[in-house]
C-alpha positions as CSV (number, residue, x, y, z in Angstrom):
1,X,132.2,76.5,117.6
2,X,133.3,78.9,120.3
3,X,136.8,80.4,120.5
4,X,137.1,78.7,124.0
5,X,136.8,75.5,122.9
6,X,139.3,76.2,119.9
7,X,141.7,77.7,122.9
8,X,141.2,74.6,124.7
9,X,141.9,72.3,121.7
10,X,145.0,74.3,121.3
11,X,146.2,73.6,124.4
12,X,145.7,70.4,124.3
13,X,147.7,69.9,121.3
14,X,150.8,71.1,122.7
15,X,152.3,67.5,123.5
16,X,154.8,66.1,124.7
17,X,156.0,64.3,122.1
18,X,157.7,67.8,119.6
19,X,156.5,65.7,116.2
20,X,152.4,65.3,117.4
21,X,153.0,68.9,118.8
22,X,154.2,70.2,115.6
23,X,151.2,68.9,113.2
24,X,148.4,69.0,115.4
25,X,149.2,72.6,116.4
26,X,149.8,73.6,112.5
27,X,146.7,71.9,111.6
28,X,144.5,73.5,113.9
29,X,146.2,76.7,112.9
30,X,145.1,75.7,109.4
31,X,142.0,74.7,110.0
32,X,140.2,76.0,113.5
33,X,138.2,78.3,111.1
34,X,136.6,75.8,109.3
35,X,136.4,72.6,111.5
36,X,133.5,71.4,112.1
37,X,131.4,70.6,115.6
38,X,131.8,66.9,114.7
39,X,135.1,67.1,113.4
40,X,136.2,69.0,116.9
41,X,134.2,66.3,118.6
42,X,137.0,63.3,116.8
43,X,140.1,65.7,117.4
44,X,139.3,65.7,121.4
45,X,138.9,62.2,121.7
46,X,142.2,62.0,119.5
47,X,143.8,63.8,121.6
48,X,142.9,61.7,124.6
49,X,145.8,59.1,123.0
50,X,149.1,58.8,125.0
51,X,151.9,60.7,122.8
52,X,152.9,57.3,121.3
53,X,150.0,55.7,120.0
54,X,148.9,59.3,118.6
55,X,152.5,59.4,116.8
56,X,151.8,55.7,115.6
57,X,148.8,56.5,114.1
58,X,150.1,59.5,112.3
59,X,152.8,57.4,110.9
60,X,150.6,55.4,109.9
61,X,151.6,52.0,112.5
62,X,148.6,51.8,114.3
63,X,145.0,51.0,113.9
64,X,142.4,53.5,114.5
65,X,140.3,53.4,117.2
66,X,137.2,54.2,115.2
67,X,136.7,55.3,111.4
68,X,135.8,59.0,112.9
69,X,139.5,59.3,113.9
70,X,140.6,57.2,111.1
71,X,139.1,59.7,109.1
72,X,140.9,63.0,111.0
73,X,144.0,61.4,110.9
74,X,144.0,60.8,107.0
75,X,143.3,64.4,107.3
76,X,145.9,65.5,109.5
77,X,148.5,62.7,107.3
78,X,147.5,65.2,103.5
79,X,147.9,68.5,105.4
C-alpha cells in the first residue's frame, strides 16, 4: 500500500453528506495502517456510492452491492 493511494482514499472520503464524511474519515484514520490491498480495493469501489445509498448502507437500509462491501461495511458499522 502506498501512502498516495491512502492520500487518495482520504480524499475521497471527504463527502458530502457530514455523517459518511465523519466515519469513513475516522476509520481510515484508524485503520490506513493496517488495511489491506483487497480491503482498499472494496473501500474505493464503496466509495463510488452516491452519498445516500453509502449513508443507507451504513444505517443498515440498504443491500450491499456485493458481500466484499457488505463485509467493509459491517466493519465500518463496529468501529
Amino acid at each position: 500500500m502506498t501512502s498516495e493511494r491512502i492520500g487518495r482514499i482520504r480524499w475521497r472520503c471527504r463527502r458530502g453528506m457530514l455523517e459518511n464524511d465523519l466515519i469513513l474519515a475516522r476509520y481510515l484514520d484508524a485503520h490506513a495502517d493496517t488495511l489491506t490491498e483487497a480491503e482498499l480495493a472494496v473501500l474505493d469501489r464503496l466509495l463510488d456510492l452516491p452519498d445516500n445509498e453509502l449513508w443507507d448502507l451504513i444505517a443498515g437500509r440498504g443491500a450491499p452491492p456485493d458481500a466484499g462491501i457488505a463485509e467493509f461495511v459491517a466493519q465500518l458499522r463496529a468501529a
